[in-house]
Backbone bond lengths (Angstrom), bond angles and torsions (degrees), N, CA, C in turn:
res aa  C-N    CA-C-N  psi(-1)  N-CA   C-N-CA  omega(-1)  CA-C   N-CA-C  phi
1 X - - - 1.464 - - 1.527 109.08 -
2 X 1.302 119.29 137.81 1.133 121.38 -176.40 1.211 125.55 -81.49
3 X 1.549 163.65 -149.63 1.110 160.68 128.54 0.833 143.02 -89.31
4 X 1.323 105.58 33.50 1.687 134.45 -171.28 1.741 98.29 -136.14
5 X 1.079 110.86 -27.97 1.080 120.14 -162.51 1.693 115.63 -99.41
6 X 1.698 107.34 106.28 1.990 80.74 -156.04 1.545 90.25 -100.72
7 X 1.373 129.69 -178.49 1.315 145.43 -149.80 1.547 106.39 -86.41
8 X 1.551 138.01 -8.10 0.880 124.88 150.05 1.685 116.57 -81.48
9 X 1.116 124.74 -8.22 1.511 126.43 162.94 1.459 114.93 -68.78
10 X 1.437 115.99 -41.67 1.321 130.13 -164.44 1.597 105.07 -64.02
11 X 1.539 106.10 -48.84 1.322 141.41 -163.53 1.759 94.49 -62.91
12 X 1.049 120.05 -50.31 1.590 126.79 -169.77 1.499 103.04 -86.14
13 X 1.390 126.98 -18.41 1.163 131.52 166.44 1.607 125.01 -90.59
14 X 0.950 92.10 19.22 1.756 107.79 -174.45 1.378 94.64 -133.34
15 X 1.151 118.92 -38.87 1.800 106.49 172.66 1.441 121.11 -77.85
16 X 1.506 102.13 -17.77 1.704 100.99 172.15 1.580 88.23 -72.17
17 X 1.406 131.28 -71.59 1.018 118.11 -121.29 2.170 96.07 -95.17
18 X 1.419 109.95 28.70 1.612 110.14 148.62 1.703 100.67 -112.19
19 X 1.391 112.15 -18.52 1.780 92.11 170.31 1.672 124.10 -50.80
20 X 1.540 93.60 -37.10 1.375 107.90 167.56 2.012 128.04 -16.84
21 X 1.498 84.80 -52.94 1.206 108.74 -146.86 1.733 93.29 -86.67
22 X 1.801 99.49 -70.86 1.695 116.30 170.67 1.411 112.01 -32.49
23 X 1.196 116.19 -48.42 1.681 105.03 -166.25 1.198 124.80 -67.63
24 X 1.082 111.96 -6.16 1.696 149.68 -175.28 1.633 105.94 -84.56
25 X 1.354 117.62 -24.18 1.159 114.03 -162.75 1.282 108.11 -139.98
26 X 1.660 120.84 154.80 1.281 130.47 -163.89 1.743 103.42 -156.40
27 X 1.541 97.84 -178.49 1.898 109.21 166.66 1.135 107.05 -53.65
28 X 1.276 123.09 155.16 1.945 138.44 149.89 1.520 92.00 -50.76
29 X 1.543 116.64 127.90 1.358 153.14 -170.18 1.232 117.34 -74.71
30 X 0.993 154.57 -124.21 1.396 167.27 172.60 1.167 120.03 129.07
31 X 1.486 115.72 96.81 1.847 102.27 -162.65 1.892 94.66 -82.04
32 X 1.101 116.91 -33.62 1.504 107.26 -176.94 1.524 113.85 -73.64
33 X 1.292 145.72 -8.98 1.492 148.67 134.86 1.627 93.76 19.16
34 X 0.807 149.08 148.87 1.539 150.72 125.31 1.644 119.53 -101.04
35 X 1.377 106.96 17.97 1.577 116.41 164.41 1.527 85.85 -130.16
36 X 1.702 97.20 -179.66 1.087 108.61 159.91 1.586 138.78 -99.12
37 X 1.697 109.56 138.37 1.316 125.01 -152.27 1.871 107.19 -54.85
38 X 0.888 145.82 129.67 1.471 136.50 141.56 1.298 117.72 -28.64
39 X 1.375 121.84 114.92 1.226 126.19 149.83 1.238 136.84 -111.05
40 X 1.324 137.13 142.70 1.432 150.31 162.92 1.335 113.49 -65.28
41 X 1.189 132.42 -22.47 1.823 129.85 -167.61 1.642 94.66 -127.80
42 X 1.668 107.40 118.85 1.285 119.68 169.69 1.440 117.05 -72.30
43 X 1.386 123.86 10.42 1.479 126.23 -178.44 2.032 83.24 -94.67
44 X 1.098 126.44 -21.30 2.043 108.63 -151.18 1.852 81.16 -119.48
45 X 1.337 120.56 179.38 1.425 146.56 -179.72 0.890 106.99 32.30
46 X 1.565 127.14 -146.74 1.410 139.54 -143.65 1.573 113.06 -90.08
47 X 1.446 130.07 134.63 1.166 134.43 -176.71 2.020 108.06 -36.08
48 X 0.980 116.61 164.19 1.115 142.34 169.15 1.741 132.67 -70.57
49 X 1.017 112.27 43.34 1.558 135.17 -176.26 1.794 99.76 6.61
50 X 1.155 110.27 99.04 1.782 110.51 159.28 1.993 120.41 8.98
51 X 1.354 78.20 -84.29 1.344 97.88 -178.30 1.831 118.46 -68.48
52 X 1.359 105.79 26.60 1.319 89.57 178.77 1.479 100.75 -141.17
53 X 1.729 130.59 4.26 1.008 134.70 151.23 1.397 126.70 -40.73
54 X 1.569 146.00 -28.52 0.807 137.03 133.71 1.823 127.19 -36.80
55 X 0.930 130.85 5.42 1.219 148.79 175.50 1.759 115.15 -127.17
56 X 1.556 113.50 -9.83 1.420 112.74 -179.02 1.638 118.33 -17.13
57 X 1.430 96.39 -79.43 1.255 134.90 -164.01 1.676 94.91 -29.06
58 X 1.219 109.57 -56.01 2.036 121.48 -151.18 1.902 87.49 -68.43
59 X 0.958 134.54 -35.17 1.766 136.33 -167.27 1.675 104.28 -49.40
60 X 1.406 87.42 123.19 1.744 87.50 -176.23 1.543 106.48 146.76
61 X 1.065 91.05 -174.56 2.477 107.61 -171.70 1.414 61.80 -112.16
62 X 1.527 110.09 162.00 1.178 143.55 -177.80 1.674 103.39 -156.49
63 X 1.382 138.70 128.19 1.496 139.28 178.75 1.503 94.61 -160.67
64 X 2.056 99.07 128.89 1.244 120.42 169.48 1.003 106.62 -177.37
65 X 1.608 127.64 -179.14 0.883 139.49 172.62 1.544 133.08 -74.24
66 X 1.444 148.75 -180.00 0.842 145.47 160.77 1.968 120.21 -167.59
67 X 1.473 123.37 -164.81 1.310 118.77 167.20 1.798 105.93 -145.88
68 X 1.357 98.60 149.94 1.465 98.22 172.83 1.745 103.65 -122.91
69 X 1.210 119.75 142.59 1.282 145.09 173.83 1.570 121.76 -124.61
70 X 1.411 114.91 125.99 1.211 107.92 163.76 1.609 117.83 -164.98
71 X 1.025 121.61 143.61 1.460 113.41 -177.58 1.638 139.51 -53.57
72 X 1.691 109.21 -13.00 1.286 135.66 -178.68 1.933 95.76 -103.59
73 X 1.461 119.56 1.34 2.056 94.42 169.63 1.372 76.15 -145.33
74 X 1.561 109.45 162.27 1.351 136.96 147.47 1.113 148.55 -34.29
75 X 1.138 115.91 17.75 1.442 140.33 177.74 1.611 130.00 -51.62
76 X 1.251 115.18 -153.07 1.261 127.58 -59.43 1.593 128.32 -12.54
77 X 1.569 126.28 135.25 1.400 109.82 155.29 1.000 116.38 -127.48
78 X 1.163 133.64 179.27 1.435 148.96 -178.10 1.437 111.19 -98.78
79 X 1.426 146.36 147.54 1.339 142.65 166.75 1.340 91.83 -154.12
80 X 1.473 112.42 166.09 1.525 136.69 161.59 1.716 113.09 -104.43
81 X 1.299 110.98 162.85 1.004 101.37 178.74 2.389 120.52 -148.00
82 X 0.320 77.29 -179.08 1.671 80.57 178.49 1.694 99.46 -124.80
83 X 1.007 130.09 159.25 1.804 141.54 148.50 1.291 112.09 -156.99
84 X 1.554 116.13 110.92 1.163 138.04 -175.98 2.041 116.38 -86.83
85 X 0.856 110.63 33.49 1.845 108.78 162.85 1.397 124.48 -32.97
86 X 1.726 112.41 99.15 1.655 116.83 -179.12 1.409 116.34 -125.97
87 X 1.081 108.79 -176.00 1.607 115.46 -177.62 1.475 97.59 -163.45
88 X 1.665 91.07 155.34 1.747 98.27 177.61 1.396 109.43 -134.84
89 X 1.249 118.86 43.94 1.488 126.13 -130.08 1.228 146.06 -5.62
90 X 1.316 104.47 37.61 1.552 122.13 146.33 1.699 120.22 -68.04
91 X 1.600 110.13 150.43 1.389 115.07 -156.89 1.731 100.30 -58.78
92 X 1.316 131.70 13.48 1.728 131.24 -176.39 1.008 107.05 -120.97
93 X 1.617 120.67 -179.86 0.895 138.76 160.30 1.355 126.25 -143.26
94 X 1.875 110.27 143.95 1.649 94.26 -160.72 1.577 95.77 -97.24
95 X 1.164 87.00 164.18 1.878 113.37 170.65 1.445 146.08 -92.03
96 X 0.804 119.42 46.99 1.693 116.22 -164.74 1.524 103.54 -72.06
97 X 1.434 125.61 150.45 1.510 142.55 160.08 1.637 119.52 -142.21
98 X 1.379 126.12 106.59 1.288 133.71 -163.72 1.989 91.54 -115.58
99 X 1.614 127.21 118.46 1.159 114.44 173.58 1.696 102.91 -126.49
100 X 0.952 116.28 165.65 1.504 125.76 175.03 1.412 126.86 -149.93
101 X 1.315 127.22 125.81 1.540 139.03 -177.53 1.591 117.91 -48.23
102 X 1.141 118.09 118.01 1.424 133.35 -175.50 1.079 113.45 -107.31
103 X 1.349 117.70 139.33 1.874 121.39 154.15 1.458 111.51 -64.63
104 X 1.638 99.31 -178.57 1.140 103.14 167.85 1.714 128.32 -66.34
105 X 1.612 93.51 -22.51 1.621 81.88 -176.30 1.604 102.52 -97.70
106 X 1.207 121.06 17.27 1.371 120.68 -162.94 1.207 137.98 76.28
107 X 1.268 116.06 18.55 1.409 136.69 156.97 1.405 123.03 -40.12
108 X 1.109 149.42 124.43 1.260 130.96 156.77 1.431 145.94 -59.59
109 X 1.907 120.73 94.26 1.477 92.61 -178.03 1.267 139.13 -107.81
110 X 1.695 116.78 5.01 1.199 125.42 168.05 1.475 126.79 -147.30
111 X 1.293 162.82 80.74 1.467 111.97 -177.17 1.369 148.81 -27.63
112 X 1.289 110.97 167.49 2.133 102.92 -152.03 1.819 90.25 -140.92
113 X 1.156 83.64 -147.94 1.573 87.87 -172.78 1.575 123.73 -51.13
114 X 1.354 127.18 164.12 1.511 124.63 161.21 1.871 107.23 -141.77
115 X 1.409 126.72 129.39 0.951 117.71 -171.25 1.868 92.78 -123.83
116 X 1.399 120.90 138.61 1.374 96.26 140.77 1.790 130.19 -154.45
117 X 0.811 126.62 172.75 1.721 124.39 -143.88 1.434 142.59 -152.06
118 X 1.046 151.81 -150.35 1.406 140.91 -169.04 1.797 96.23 -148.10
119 X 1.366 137.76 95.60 1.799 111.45 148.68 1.593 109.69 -59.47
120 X 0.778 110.16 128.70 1.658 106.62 176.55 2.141 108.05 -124.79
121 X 0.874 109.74 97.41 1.750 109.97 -158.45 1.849 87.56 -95.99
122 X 1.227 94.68 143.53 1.533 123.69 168.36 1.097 157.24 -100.18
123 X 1.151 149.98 120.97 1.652 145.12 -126.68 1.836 97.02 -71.42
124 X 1.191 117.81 -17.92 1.777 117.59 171.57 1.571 103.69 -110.57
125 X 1.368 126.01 45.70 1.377 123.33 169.68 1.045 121.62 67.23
126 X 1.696 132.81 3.88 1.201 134.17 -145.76 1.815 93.61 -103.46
127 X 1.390 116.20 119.67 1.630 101.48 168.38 1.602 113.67 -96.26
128 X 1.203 111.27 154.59 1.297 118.47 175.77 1.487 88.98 -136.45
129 X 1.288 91.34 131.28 1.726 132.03 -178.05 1.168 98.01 -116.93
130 X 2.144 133.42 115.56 1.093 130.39 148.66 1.465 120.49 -95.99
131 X 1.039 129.78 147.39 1.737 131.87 -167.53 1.315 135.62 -140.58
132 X 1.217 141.20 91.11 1.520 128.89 -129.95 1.649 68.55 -125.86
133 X 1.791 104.81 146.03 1.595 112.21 175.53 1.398 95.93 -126.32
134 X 1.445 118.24 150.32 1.328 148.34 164.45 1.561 91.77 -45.11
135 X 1.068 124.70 -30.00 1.881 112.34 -178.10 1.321 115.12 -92.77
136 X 1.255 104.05 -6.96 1.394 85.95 166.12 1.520 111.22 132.90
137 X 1.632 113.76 -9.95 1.659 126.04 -155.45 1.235 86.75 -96.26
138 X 1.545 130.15 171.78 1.170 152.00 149.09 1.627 106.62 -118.67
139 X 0.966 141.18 107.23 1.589 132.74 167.50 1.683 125.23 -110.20
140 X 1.123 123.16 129.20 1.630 137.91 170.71 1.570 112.21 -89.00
141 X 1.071 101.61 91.30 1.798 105.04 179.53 1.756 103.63 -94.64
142 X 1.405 117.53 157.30 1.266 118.00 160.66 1.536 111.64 -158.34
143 X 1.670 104.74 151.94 1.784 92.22 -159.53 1.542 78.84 -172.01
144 X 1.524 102.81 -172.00 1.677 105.31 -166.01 1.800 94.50 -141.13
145 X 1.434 135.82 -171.55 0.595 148.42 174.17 1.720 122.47 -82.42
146 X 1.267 129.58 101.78 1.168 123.91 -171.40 1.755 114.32 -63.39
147 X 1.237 110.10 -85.61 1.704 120.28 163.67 2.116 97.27 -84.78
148 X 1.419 103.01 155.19 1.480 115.22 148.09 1.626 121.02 -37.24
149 X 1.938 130.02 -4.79 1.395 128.45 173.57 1.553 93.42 -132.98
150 X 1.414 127.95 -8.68 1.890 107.91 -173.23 1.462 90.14 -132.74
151 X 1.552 99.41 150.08 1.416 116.56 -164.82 2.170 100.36 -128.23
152 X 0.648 154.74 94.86 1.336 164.98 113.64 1.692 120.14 -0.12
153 X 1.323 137.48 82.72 0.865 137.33 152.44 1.933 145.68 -106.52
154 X 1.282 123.72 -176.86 1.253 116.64 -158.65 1.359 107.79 -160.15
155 X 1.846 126.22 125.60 1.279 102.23 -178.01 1.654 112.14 -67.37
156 X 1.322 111.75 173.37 1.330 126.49 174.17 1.899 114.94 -117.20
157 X 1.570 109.54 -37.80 1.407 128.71 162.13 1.334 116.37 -128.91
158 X 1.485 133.96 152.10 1.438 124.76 155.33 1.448 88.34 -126.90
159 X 1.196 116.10 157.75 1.788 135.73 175.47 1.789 94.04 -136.19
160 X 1.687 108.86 152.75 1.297 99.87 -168.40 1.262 93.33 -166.84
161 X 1.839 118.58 133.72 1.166 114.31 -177.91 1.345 121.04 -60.82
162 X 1.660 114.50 176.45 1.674 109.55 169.56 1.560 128.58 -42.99
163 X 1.656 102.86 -43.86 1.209 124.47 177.82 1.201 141.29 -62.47
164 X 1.836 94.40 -35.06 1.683 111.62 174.75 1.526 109.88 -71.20
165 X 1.537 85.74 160.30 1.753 99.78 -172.94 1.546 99.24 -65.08
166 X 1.243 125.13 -168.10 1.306 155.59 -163.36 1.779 97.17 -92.55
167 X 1.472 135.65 115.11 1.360 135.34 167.01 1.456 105.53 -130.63
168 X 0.946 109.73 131.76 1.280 110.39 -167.08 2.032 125.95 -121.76
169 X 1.292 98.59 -19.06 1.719 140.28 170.43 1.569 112.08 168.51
170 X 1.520 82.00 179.46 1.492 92.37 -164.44 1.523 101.29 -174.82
171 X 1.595 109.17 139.33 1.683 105.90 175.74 1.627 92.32 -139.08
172 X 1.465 89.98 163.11 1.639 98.85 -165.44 2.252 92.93 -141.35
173 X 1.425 99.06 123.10 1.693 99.18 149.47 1.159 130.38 -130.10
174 X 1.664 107.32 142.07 1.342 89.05 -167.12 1.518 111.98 -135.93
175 X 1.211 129.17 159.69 1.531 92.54 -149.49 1.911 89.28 -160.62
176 X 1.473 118.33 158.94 1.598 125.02 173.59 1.186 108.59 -88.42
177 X 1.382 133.79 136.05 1.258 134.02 -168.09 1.783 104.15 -160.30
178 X 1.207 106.31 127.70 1.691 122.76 -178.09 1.408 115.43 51.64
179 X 1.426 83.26 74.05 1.734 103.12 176.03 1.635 107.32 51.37
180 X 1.186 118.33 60.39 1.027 130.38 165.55 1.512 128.49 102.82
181 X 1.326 121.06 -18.72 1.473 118.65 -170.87 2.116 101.17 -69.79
182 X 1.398 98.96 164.29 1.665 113.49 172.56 1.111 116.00 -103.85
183 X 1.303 117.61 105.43 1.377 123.05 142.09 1.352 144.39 -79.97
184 X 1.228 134.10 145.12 1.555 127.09 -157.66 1.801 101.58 -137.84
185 X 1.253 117.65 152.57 1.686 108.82 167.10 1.824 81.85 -148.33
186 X 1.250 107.21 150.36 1.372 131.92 179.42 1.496 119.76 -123.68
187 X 1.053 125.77 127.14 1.787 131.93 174.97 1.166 118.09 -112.83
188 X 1.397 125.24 125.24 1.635 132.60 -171.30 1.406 125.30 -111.49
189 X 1.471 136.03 112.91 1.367 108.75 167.06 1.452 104.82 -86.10
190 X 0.732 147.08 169.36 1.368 157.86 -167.48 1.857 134.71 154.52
191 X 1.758 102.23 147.56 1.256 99.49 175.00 1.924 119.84 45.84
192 X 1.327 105.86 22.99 1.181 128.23 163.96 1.680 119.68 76.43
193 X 1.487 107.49 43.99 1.426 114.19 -171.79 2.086 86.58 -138.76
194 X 1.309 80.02 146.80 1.706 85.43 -168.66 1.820 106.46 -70.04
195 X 1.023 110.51 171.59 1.773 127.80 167.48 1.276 108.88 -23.96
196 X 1.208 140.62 95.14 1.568 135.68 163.23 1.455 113.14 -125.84
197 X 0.880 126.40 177.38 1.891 139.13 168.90 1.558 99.88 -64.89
198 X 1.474 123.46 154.56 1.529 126.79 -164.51 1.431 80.77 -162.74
199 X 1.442 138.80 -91.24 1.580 134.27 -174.21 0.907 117.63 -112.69
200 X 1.286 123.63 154.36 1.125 159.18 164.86 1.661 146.63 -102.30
201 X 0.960 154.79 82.21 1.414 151.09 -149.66 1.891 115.21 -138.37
202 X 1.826 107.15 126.92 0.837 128.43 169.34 2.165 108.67 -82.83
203 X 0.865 113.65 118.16 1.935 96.52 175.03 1.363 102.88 -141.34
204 X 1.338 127.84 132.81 1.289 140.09 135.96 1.646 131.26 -55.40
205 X 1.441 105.36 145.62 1.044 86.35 162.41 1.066 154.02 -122.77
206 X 1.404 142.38 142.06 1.850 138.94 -127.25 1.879 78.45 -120.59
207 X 0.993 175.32 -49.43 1.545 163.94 -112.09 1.510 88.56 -142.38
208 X 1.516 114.42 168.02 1.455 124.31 147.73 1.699 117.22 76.38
């Protein structure tokens, strides 16, 4: 960076020049589909359903890092993560989240959670987020749009197999930050310790 050049310049010049790359890229295709394909990049497939422009911004692969904390595991750890945001231009949008356990230097040492889900946004601003987890939870969140880039939500139900741990609520924000990247923070009651912070995630975005 030069010295003319101060770090919010730099910052907008680093997001042009990975748009470069993203706009270029989308979901695995399917030309024989006889509906239409899901996409991640609002430049390729089917228009953008009305009612789900309040959600523009979140559409896209999302990959970064993050940490989870909580008083019931051994933590702090580190994981990476994927977030897949699509549309088929129907009034929703689907959800995918694939994360995995990291070292310190970023090594890979396990896969971790997988969640995936419905944004479903509403003619009075109201979003409903559905979320079914690889552990076992089912959750019904609903919340509204904070600014035009951060969205604020809260469960309303969780249902949970025999097996799964104890969930009890949960709120999630998630929000655009430095010319575009996603950030997320998550709050858990659980396993019998009240509402606190549990994850966290910085992500860029690689699609869209």
């Amino acid at each position: 960076m030069t010295s003319s050049e101060s770090s919010g310049d730099a910052a907008i010049r680093a997001a042009a020049e990975r748009a470069e790359t993203t706009r270029r890229r989308n979901l695995p295709w399917w030309d024989d589909l006889p509906i239409p394909n899901d996409t991640a990049n609002l430049r390729e497939g089917p228009d953008l359903n009305e009612a789900c422009l309040p959600l523009l911004p979140l559409v896209g692969v999302w990959r970064g890092e993050g940490e989870v904390v909580y008083p019931s595991i051994e933590g702090p750890f580190r994981f990476a993560q994927q977030i897949t945001i699509a549309h088929d231009g129907r009034p929703f949008l689907t959800h995918e989240a694939r994360a995995w356990l990291i070292d310190a230097d970023g090594n890979v040492i396990r896969p971790a959670a997988r969640e995936t889900g419905w944004w479903r946004p509403q003619p009075d601003d109201t979003i409903e987020l559905l979320l079914a987890h690889s552990s076992g939870v089912i959750e019904i969140h609903y919340g509204t749009p904070r600014t035009p880039t951060s969205w604020e939500l809260a469960t309303d139900t969780i249902v949970r197999t025999a097996t799964a741990k104890e969930v009890n609520a949960a709120k999630r924000l998630y929000g655009l930050v430095n010319n575009g990247d996603l950030a997320y923070v998550e709050e858990r009651a659980m396993m019998g310790h009240p509402m606190q912070p549990h994850t966290s995630a910085y992500l860029r975005r690689v699609v869209g």
